[in-house]
TORKOL-4160 file (C-alpha; in steps of 0.2 Angstrom, whole numbers, padded with zeros to 4 digits, m for minus):
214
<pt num="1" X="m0453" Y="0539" Z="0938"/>
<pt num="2" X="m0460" Y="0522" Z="0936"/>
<pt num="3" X="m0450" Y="0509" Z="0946"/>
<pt num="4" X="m0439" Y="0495" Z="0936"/>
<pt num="5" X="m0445" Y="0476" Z="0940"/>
<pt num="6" X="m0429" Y="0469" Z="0953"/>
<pt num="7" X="m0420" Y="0460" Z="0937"/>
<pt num="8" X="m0412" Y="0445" Z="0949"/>
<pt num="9" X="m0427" Y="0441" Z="0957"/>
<pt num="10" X="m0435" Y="0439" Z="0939"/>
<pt num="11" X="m0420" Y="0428" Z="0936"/>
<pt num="12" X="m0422" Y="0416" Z="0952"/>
<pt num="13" X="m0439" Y="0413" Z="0948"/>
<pt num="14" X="m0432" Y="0408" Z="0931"/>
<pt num="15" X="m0424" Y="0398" Z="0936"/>
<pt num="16" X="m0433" Y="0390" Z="0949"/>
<pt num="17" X="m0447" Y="0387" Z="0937"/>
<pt num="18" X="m0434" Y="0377" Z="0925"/>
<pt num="19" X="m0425" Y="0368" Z="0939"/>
<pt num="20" X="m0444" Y="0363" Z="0944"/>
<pt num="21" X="m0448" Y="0358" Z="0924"/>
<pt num="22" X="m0433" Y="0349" Z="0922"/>
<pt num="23" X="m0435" Y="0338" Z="0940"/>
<pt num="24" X="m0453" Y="0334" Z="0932"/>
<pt num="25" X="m0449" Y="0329" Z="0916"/>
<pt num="26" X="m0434" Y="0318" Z="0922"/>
<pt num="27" X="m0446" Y="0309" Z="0934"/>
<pt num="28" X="m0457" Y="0307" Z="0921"/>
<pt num="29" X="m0444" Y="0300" Z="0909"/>
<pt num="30" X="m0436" Y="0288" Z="0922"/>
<pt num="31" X="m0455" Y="0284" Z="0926"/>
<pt num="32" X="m0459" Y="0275" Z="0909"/>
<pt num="33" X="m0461" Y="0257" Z="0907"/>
<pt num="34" X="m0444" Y="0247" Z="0903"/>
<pt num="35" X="m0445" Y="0238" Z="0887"/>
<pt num="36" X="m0434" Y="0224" Z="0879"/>
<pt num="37" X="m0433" Y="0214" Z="0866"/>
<pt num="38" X="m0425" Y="0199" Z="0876"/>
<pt num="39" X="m0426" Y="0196" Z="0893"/>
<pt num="40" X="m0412" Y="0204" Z="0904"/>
<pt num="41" X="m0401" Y="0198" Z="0910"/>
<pt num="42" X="m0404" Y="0196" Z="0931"/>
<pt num="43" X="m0395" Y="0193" Z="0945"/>
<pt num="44" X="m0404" Y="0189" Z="0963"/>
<pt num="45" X="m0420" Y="0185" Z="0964"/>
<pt num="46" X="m0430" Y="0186" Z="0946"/>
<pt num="47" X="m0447" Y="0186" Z="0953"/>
<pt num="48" X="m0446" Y="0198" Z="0967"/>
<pt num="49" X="m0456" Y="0218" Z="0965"/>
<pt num="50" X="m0442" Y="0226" Z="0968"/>
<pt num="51" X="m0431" Y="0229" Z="0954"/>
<pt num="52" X="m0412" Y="0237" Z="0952"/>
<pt num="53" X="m0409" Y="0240" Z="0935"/>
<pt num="54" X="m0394" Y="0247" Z="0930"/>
<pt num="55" X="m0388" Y="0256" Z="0912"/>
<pt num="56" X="m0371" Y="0250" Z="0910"/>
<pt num="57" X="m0354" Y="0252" Z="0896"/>
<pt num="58" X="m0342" Y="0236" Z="0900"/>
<pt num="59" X="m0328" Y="0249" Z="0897"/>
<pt num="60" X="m0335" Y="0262" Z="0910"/>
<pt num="61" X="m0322" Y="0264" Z="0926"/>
<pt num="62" X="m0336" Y="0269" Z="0936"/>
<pt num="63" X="m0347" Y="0254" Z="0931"/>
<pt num="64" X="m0332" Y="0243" Z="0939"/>
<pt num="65" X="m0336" Y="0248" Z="0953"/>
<pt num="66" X="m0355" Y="0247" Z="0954"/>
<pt num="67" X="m0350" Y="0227" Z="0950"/>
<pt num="68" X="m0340" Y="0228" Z="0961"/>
<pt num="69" X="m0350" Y="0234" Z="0975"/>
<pt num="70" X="m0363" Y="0223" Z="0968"/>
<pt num="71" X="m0354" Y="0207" Z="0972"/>
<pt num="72" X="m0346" Y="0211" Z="0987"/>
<pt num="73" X="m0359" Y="0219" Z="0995"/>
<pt num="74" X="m0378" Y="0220" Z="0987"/>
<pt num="75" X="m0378" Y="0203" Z="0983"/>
<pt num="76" X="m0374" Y="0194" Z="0998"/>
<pt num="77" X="m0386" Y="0206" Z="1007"/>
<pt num="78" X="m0400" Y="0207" Z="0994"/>
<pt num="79" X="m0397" Y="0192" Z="0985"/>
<pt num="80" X="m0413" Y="0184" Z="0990"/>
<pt num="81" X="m0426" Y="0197" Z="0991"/>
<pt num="82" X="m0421" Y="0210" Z="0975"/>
<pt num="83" X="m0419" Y="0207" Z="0955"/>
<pt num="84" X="m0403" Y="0215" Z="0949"/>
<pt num="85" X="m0406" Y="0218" Z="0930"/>
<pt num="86" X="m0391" Y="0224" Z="0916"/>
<pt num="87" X="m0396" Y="0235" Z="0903"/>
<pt num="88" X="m0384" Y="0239" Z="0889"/>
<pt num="89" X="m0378" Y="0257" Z="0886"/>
<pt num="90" X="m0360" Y="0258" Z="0877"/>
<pt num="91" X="m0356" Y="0276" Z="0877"/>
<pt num="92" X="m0350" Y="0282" Z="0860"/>
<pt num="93" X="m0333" Y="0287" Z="0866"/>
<pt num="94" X="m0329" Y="0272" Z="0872"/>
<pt num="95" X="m0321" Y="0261" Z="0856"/>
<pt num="96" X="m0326" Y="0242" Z="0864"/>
<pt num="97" X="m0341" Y="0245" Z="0872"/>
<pt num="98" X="m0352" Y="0242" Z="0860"/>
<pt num="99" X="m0344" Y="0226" Z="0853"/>
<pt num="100" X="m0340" Y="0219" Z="0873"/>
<pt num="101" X="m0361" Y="0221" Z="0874"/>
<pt num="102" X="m0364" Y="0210" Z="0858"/>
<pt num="103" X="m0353" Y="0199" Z="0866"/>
<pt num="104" X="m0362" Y="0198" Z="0881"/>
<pt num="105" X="m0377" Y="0196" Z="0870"/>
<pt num="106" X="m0371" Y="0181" Z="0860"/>
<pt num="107" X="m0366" Y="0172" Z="0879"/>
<pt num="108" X="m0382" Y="0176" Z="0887"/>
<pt num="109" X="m0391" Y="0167" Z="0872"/>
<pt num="110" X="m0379" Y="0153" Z="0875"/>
<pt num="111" X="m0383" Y="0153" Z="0894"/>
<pt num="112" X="m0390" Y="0168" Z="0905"/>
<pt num="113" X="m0375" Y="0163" Z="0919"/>
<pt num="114" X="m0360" Y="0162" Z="0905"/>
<pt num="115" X="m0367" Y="0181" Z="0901"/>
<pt num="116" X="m0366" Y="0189" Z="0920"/>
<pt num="117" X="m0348" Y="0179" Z="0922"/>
<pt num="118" X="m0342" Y="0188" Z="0901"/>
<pt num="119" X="m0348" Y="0206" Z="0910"/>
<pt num="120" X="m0338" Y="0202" Z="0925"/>
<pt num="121" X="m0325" Y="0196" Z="0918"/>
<pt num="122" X="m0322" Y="0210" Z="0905"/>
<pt num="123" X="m0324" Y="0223" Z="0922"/>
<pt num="124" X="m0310" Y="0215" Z="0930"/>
<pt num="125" X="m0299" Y="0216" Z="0915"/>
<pt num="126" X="m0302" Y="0234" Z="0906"/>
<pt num="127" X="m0287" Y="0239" Z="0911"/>
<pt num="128" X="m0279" Y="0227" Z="0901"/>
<pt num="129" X="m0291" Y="0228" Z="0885"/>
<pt num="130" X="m0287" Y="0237" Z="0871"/>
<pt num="131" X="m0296" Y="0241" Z="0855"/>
<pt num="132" X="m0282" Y="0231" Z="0847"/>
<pt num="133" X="m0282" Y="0215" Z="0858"/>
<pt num="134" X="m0302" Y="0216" Z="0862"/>
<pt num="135" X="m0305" Y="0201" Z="0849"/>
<pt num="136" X="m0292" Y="0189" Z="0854"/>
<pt num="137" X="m0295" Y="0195" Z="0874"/>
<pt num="138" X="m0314" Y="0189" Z="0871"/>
<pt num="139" X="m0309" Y="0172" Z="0859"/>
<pt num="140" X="m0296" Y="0169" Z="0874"/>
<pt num="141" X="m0312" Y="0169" Z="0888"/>
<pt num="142" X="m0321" Y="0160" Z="0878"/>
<pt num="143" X="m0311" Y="0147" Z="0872"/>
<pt num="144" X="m0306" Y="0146" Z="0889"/>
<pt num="145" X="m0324" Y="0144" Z="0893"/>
<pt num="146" X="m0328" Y="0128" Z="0884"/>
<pt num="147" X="m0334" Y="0139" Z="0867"/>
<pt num="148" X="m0328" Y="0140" Z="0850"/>
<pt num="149" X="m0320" Y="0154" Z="0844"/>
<pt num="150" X="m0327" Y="0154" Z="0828"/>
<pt num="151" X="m0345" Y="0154" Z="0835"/>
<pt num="152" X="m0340" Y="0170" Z="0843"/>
<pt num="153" X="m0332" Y="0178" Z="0828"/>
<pt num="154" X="m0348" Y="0174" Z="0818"/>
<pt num="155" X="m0360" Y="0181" Z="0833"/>
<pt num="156" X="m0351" Y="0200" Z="0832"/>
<pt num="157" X="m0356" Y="0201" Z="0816"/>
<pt num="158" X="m0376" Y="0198" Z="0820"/>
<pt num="159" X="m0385" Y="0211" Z="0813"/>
<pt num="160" X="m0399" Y="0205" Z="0825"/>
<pt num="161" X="m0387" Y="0206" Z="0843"/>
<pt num="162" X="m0379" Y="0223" Z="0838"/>
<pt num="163" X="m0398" Y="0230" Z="0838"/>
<pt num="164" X="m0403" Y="0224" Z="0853"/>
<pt num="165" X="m0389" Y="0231" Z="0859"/>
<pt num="166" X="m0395" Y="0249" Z="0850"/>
<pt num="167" X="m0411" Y="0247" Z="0855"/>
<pt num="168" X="m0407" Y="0244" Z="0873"/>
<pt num="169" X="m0395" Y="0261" Z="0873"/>
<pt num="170" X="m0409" Y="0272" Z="0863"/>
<pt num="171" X="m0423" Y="0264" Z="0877"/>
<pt num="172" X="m0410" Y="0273" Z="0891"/>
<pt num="173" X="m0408" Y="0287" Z="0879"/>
<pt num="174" X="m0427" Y="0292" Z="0878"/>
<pt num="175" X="m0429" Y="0289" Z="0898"/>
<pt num="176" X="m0415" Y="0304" Z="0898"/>
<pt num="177" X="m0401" Y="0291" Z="0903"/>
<pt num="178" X="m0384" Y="0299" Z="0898"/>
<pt num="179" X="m0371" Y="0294" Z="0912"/>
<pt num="180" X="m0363" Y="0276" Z="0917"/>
<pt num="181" X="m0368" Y="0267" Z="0926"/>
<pt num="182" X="m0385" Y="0274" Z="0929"/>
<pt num="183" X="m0396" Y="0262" Z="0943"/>
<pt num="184" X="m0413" Y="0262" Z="0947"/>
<pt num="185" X="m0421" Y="0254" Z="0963"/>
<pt num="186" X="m0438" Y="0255" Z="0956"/>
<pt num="187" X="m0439" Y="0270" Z="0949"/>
<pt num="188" X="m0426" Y="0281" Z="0959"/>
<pt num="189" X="m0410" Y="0285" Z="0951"/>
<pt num="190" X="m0392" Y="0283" Z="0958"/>
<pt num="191" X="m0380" Y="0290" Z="0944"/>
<pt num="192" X="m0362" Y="0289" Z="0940"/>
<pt num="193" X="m0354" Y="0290" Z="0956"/>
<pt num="194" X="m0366" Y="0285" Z="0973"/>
<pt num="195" X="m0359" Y="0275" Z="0990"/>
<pt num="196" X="m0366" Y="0258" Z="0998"/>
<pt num="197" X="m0375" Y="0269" Z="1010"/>
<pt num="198" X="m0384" Y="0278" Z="0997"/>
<pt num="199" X="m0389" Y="0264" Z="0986"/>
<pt num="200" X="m0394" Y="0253" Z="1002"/>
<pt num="201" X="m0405" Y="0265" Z="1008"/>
<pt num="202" X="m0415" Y="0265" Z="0991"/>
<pt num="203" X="m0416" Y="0246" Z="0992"/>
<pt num="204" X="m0421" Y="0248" Z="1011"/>
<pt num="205" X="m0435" Y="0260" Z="1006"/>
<pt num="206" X="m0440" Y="0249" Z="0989"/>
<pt num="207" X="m0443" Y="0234" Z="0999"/>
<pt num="208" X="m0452" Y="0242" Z="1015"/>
<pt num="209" X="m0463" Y="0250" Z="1003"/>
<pt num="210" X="m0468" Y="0233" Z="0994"/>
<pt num="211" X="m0469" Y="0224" Z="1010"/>
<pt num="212" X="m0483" Y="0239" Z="1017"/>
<pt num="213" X="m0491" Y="0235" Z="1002"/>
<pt num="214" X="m0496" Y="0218" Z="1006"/>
């Protein structure tokens, strides 16, 4: 009688030949160029080779936390040596994402700095934002800030800042970004959840590699 072919072991190697497909193609994805209409927003050094992006929602818990591990801790270590770039990616289920990221926008065009303090600003405050209250929250700041309202009010409707903002989220989107915050130290991903150890240890590894490079 002719002997059956061992069913599970035709199932691990299905799945080992998909696990290995899918670790390719993310590798690939995360490996593509970045590509924005305006300049980032950075923090640290702009001109270094090593570079920290990360795909952020201002509404995301977890994105708290990556700021504030970033000023607390990756900052004053790596301030001078790494560039810490902010790209844009509201999730969908998040109802103030999207408009807090035009927001940040509209600042950064008034000056880069006023941009990274809005961002750090609304982080420290989600708690207290609501859909409801989100416009007067952000004429508050700004206001507070030295702008006027009604420049704000007229920059959330800028069909030209919400779709930076798009094009920023579908950029992350093609690179197979779908979690927040999602950071890149040169390439290698650290997603939703990662410690100080873990993150430091990329950046370690980033800069040792462009420093054997010269």
């Amino acid at each position: 009688m002719r002997k059956l072919p061992d069913i599970s072991c035709m199932v691990l190697h299905s799945y080992n030949v998909v696990m290995t497909q899918t670790s390719v193609l993310w590798a690939v994805l995360i490996a593509l160029p970045l590509l924005s209409a305006q300049e980032p927003p950075v923090e640290g050094n702009p001109k270094s080779a090593v570079r920290v992006v990360v795909y952020e929602d201002l509404q995301c818990p977890d994105c708290t936390l990556y700021r504030k591990m970033l000023d607390e801790k990756l900052l004053p270590k790596y301030g001078n040596q790494v560039a810490f770039e902010h790209r844009d990616f509201p999730l969908p289920k998040h109802k103030w994402a999207k408009p807090a990221a035009i927001a940040a926008r509209h600042f950064d065009r008034e000056k880069p700095a006023l941009g990274i303090e809005f961002r750090r600003w609304v982080m420290a405050n989600q708690t207290q934002i609501t859909p409801d209250n989100f416009e007067a929250k952000i004429t508050e700041w700004a206001v507070g800030q030295g702008m006027e309202g009604a420049k704000l009010k007229s920059a959330m409707q800028n069909p030209g800042l919400a779709k930076l903002v798009d094009d920023e989220y579908e950029e992350g989107v093609a690179r197979g970004i779908a979690r927040t915050p999602t950071v890149l130290v040169n390439g290698e991903p650290f997603i939703e959840t990662f410690t100080l150890e873990q993150i430091s240890k990329g950046i370690d590894a980033a800069l040792a590699a462009v420093s054997s490079a010269k």
